[in-house]
DRENMAR-900895 format. One record per residue: residue number from 0; x, y, z of N, C-alpha, C, CB in turn. Coordinates in pm, 1 decimal, padded with zeros to 6 digits. Glycine has a CB too. Example, Ala and Ser with C-alpha at 12.3 -4.5 7.8 and 13.67 -1.06 7.14 Angstrom:
[site 0 [01319.0 -00569.0 00780.0] [01230.0 -00450.0 00780.0] [01320.0 -00330.0 00780.0] [01130.8 -00447.3 00904.6]]
[site 1 [01285.0 -00225.0 00708.0] [01367.0 -00106.0 00714.0] [01290.0 00003.0 00787.0] [01408.4 -00059.8 00572.5]]
//
This chain:
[site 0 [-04059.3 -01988.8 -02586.6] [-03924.0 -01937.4 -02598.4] [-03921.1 -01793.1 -02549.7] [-03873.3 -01947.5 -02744.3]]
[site 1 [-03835.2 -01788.9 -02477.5] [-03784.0 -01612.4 -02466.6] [-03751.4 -01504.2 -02525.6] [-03705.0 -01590.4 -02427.2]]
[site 2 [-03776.5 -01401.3 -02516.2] [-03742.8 -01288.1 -02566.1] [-03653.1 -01216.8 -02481.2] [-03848.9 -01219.6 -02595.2]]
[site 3 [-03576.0 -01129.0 -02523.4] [-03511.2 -01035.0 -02438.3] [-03496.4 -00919.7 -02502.9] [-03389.9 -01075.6 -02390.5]]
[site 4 [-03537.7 -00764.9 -02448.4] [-03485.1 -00709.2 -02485.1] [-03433.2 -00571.3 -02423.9] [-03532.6 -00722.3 -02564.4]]
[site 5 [-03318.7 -00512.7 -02458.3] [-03233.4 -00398.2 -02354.4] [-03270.1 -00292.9 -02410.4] [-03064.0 -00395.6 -02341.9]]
[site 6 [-03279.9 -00180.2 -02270.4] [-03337.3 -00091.7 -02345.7] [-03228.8 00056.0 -02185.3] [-03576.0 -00127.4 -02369.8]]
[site 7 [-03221.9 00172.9 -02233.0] [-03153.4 00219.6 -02133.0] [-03001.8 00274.3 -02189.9] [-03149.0 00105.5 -02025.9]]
[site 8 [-02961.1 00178.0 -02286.5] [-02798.3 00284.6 -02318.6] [-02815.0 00419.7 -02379.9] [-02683.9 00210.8 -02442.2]]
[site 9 [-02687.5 00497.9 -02410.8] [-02704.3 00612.9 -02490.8] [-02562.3 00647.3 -02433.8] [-02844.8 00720.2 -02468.7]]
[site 10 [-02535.4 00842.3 -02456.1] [-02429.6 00871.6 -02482.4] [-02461.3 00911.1 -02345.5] [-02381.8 00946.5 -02601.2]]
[site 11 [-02301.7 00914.5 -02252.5] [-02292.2 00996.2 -02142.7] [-02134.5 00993.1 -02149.9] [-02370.7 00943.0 -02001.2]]
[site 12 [-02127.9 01120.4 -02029.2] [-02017.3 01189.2 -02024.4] [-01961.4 01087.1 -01919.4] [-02029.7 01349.5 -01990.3]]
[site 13 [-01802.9 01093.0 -01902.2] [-01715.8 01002.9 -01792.2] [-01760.1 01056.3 -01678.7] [-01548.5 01008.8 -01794.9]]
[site 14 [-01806.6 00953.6 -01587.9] [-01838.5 00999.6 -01430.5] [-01947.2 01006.1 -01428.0] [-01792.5 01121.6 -01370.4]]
[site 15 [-02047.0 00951.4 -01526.1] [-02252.1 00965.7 -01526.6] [-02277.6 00826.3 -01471.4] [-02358.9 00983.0 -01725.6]]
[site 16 [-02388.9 00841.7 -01498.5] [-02450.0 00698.3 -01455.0] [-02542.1 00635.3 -01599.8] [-02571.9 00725.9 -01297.6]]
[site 17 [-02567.9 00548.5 -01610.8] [-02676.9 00469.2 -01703.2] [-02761.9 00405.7 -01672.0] [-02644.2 00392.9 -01773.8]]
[site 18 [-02858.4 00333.1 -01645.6] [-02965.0 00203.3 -01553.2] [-02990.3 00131.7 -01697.5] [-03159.6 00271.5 -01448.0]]
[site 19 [-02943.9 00029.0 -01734.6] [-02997.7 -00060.8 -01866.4] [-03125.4 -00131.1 -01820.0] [-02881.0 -00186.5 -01921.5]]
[site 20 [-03182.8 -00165.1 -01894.1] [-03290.6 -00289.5 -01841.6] [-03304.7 -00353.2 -01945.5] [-03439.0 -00256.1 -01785.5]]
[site 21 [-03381.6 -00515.8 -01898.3] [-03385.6 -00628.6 -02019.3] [-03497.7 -00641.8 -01957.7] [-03277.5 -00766.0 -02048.1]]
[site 22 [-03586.4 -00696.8 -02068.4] [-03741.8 -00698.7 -02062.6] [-03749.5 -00849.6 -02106.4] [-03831.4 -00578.2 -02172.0]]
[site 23 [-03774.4 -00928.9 -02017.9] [-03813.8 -01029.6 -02083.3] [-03974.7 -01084.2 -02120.8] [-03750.5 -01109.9 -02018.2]]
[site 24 [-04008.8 -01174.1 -02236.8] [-04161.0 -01187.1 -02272.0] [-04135.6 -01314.8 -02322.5] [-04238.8 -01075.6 -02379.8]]
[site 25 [-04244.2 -01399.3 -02327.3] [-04287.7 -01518.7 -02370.1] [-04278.0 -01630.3 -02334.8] [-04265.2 -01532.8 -02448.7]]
[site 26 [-04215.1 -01632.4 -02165.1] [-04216.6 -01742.9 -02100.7] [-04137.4 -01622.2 -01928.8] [-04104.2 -01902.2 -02207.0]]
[site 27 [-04172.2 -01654.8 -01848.6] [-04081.4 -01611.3 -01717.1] [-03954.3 -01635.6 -01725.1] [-04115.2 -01675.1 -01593.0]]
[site 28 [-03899.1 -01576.0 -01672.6] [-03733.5 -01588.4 -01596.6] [-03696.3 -01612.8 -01463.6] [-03660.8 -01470.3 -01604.4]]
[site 29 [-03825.9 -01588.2 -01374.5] [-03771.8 -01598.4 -01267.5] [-03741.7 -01703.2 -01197.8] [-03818.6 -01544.3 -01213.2]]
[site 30 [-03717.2 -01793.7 -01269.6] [-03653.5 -01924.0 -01198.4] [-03489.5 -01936.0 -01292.1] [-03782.1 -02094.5 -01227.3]]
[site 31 [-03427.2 -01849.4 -01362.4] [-03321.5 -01884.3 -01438.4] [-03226.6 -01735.5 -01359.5] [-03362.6 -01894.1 -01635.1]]
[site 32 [-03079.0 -01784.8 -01375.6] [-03032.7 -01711.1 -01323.7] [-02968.5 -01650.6 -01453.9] [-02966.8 -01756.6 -01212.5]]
[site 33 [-02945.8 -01493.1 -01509.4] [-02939.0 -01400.8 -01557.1] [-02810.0 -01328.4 -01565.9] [-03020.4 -01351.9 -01512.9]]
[site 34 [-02755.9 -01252.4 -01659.0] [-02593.5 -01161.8 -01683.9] [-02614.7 -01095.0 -01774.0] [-02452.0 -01234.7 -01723.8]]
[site 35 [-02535.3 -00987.8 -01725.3] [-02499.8 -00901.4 -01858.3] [-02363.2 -00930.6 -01923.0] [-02498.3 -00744.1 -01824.1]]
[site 36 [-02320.9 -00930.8 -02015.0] [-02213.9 -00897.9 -02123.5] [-02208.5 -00758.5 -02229.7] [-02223.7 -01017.3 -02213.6]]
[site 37 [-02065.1 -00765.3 -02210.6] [-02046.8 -00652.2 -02327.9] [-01987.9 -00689.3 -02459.9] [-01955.9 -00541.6 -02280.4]]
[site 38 [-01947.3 -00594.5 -02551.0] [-01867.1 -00613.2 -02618.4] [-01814.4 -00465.2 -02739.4] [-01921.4 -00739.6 -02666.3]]
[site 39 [-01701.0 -00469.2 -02709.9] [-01648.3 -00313.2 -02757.0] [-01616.5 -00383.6 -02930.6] [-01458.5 -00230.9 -02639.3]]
[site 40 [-01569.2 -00288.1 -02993.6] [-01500.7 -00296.4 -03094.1] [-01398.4 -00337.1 -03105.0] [-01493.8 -00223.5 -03134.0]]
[site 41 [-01395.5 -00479.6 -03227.0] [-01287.8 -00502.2 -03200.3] [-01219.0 -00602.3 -03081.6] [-01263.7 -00397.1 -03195.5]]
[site 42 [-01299.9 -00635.0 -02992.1] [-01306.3 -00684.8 -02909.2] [-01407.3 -00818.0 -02839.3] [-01299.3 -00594.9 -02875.6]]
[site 43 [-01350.7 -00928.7 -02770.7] [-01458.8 -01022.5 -02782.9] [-01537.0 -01030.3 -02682.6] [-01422.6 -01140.4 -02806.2]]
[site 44 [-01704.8 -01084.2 -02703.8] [-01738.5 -01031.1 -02586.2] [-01690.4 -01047.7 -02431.0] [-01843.0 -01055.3 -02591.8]]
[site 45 [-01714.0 -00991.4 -02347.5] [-01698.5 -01016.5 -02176.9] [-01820.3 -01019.8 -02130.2] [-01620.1 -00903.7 -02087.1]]
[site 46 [-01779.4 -01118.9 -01985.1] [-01896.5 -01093.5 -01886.8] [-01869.1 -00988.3 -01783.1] [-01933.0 -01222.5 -01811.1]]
[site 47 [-01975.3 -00892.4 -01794.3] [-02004.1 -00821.1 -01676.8] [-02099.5 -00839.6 -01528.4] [-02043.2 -00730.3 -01732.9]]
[site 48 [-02193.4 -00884.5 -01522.3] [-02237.4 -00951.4 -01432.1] [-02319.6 -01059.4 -01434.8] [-02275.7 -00887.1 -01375.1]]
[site 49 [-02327.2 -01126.4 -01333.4] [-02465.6 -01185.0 -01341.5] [-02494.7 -01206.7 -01151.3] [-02462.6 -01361.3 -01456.6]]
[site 50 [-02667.7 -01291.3 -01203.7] [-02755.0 -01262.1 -01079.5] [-02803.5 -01391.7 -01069.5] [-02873.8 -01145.3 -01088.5]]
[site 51 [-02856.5 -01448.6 -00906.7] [-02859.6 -01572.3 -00932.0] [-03045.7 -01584.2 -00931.8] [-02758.9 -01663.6 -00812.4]]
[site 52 [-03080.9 -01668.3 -00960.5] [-03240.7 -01680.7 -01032.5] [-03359.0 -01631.8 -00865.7] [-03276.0 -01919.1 -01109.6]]
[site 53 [-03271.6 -01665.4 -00781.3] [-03341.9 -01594.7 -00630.7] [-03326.1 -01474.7 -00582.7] [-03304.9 -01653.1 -00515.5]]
[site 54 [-03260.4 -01406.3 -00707.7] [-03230.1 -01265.0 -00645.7] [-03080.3 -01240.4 -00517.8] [-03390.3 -01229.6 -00560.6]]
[site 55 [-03041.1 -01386.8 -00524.6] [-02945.4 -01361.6 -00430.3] [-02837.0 -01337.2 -00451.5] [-02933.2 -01431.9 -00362.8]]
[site 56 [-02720.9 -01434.9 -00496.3] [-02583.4 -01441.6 -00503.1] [-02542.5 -01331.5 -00661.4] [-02537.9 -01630.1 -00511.2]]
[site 57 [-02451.4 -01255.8 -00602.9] [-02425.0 -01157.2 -00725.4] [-02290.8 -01194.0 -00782.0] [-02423.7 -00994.3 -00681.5]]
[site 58 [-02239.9 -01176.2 -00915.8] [-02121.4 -01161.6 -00906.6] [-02061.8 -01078.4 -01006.7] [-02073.3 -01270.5 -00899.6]]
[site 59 [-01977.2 -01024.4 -01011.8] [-01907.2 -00900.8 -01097.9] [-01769.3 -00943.0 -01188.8] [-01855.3 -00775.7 -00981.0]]
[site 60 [-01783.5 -00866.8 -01255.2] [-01626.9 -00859.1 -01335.4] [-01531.4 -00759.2 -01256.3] [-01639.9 -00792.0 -01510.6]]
[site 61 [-01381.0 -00786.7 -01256.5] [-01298.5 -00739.3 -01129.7] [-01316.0 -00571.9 -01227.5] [-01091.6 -00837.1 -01090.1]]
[site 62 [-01352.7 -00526.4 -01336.3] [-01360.2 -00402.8 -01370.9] [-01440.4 -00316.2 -01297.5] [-01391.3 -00398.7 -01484.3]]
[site 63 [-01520.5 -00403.5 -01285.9] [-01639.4 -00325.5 -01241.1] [-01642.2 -00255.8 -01132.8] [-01736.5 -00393.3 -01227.1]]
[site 64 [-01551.4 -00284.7 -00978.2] [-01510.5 -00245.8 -00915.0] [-01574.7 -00154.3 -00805.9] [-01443.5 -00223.5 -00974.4]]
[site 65 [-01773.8 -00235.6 -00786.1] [-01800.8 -00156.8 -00693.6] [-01874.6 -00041.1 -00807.8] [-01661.4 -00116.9 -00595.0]]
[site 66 [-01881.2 -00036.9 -00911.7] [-01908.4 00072.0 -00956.1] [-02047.5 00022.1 -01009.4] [-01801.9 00133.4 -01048.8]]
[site 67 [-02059.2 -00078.4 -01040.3] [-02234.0 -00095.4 -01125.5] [-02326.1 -00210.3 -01044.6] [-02218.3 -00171.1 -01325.7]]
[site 68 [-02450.9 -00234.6 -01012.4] [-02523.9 -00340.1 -00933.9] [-02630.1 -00362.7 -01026.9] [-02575.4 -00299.7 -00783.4]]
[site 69 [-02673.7 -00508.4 -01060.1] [-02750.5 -00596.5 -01113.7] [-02822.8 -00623.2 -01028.8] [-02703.1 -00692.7 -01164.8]]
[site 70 [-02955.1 -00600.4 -01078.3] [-03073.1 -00651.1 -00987.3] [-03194.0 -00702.2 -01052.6] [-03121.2 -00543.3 -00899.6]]
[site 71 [-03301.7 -00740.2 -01043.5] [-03383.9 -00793.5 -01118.4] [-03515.0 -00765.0 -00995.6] [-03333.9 -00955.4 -01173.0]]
[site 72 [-03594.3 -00730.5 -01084.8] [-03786.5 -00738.6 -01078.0] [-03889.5 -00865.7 -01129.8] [-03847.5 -00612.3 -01183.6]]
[site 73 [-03899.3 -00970.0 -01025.9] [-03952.8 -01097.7 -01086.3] [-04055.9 -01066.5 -01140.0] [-03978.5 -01206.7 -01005.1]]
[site 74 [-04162.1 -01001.8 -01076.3] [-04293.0 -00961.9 -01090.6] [-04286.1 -00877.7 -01248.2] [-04341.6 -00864.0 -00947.5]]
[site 75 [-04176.8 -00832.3 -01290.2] [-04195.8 -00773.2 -01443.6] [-04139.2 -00833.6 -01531.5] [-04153.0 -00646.5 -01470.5]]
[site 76 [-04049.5 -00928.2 -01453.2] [-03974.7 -01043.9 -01585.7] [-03845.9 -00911.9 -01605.5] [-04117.1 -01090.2 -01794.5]]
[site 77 [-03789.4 -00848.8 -01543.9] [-03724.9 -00766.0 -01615.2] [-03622.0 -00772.3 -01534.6] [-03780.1 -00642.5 -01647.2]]
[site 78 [-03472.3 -00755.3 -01554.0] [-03342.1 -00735.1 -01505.9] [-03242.9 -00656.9 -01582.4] [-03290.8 -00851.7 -01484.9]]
[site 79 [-03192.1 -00517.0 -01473.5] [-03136.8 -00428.7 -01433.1] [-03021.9 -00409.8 -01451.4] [-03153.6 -00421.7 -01347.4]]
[site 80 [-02944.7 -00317.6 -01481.1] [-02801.1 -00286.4 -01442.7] [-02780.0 -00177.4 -01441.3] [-02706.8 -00331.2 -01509.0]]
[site 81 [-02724.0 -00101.9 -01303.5] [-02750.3 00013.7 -01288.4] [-02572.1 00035.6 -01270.9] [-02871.5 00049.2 -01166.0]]
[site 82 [-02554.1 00114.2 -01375.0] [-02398.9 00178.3 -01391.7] [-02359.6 00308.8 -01330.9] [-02367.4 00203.0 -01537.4]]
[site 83 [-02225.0 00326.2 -01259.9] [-02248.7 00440.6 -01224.1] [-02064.2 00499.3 -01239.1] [-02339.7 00437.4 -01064.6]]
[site 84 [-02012.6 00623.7 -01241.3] [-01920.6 00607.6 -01251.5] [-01857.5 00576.3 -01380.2] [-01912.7 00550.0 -01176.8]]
[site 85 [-01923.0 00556.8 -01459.1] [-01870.2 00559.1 -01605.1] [-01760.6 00603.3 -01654.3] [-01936.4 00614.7 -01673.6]]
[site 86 [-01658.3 00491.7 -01724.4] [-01547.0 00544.4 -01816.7] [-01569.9 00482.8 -01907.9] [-01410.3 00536.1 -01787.0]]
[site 87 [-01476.5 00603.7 -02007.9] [-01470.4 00555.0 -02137.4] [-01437.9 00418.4 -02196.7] [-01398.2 00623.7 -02183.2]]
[site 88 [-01350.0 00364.6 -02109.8] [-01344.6 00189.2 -02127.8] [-01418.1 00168.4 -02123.9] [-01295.8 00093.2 -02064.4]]
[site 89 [-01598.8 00134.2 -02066.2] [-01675.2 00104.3 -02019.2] [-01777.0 00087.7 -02198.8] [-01699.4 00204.2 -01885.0]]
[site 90 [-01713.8 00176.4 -02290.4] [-01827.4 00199.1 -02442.8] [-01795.1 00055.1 -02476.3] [-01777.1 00340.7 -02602.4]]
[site 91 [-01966.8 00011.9 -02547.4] [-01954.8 -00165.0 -02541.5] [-02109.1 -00083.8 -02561.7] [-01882.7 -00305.6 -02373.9]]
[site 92 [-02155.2 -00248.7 -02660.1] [-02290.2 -00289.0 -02670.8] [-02293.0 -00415.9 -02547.0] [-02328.3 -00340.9 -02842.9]]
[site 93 [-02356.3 -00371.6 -02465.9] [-02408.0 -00442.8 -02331.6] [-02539.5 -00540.1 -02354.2] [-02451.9 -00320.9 -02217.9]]
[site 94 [-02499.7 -00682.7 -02343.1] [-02594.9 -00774.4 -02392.6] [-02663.2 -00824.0 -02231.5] [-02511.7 -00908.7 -02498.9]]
[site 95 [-02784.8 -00897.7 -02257.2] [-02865.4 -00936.2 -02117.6] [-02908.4 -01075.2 -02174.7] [-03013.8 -00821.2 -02063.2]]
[site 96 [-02876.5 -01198.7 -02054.7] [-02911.2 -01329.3 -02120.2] [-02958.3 -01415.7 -02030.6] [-02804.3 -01392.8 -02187.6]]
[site 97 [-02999.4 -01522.3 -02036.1] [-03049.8 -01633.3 -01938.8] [-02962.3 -01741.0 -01948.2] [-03192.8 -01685.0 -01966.7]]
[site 98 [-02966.3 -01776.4 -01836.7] [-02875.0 -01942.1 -01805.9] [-02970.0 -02006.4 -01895.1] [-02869.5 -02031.9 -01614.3]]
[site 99 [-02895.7 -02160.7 -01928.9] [-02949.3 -02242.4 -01967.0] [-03069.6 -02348.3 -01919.3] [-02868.4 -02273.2 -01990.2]]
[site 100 [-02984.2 -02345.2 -01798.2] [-03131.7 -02416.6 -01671.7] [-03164.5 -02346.7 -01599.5] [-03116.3 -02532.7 -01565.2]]
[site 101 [-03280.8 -02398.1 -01617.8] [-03353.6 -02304.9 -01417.6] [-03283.9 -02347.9 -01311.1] [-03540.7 -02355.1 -01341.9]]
[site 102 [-03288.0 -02283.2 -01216.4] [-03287.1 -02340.8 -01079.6] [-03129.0 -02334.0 -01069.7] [-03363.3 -02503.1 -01060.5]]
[site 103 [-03024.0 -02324.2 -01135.2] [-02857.4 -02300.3 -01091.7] [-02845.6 -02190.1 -01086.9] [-02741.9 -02344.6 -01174.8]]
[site 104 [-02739.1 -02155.0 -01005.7] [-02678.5 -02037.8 -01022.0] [-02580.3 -01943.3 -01115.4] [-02642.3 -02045.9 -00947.0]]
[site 105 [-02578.5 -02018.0 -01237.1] [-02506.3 -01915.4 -01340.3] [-02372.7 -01913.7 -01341.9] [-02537.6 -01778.5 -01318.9]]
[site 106 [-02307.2 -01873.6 -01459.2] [-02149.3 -01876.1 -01467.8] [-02087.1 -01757.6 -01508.9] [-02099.9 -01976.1 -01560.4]]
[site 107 [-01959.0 -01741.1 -01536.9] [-01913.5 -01594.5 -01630.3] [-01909.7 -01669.4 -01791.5] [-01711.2 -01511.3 -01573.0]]
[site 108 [-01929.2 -01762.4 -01808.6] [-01896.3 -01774.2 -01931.9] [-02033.8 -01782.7 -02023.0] [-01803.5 -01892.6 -01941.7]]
[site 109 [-02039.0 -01748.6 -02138.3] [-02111.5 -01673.4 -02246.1] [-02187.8 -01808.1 -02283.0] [-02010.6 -01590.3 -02377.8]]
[site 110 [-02114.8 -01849.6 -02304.9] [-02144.8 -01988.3 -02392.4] [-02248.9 -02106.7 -02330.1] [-01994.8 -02067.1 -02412.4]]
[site 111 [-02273.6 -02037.5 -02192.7] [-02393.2 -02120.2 -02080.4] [-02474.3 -02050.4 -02099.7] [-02380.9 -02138.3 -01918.5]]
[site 112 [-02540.3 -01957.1 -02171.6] [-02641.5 -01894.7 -02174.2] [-02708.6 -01880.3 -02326.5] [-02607.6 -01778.1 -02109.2]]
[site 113 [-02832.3 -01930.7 -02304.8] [-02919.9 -01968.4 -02453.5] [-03003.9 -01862.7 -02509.2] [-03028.0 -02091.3 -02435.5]]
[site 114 [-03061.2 -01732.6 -02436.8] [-03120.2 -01663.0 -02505.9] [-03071.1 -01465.7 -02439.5] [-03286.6 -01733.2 -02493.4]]
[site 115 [-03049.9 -01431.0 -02597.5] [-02966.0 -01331.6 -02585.4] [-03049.9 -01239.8 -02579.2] [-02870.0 -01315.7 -02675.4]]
[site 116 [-03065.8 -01092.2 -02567.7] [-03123.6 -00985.7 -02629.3] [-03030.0 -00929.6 -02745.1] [-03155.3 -00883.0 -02524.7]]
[site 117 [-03086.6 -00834.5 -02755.2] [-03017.9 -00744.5 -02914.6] [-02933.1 -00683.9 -02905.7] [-03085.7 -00643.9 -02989.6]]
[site 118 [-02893.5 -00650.9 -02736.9] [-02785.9 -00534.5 -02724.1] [-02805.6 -00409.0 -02722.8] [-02705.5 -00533.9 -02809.7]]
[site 119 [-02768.5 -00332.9 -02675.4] [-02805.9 -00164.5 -02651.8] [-02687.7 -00126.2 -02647.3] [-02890.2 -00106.8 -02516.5]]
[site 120 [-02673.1 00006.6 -02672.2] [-02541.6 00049.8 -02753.9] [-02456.4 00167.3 -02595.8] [-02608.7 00172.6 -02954.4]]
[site 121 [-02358.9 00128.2 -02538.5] [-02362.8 00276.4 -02462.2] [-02201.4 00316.7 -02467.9] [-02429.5 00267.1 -02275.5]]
[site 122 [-02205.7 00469.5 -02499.3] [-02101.9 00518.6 -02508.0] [-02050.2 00636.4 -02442.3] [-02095.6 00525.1 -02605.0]]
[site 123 [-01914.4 00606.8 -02373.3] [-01870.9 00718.1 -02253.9] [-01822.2 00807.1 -02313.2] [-01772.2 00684.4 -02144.9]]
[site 124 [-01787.3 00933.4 -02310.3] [-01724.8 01062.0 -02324.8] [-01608.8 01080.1 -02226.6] [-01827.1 01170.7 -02305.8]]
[site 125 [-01466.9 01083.5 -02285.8] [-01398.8 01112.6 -02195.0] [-01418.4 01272.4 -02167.2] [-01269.7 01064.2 -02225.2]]
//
């Protein structure tokens, strides 16, 4: 079974950047395709990106707008999200997860994905 875990949020000012990372351990990932989600207060979670298990096909939430890129390191089991441009909309515990099967390419929805991490906390400063 998998592990995941995010590591990378904290406090920044509007207009910084962040790089999250998810560490995965106890079995590979690199055959499953991968996303991040958030979730603010108060609020239910969203998908923010995901990546497809070859490193290829990307896809974004229309927020995102060009502003953050998901990438992944097979060789460390680990996948990326490098934020940039930060607003205060943007404060959310940012979750990192795996598809359910290997070998597809992944969805926006939450509920296709079986192993979560813990979440990392990040918060913008207007």
């Amino acid at each position: 079974q998998v592990q995941l875990v995010e590591s990378g949020g904290g406090l920044v000012e509007a207009g910084g950047s962040l790089r999250l990372s998810c560490a995965a351990s106890g079995r590979t990932v690199s055959t499953y395709a991968m996303a991040w989600f958030r979730q603010a207060p108060g609020k239910e979670r969203e998908f923010v990106a995901r990546i497809n298990w070859n490193n290829g096909n990307r896809e974004y939430a229309d927020f995102v707008a060009g502003r953050f890129t998901t990438f992944r390191d097979d060789a460390k089991d680990t996948l990326y999200l490098q934020m940039n441009s930060l607003k205060p909309e943007d404060t959310a515990v940012y979750y990192c997860a795996t598809y359910k099967s290997a070998w597809l390419p992944g969805t926006r929805n939450s509920n296709d994905y079986t192993a979560w991490g813990q979440g990392t906390q990040v918060t913008v400063s207007s």
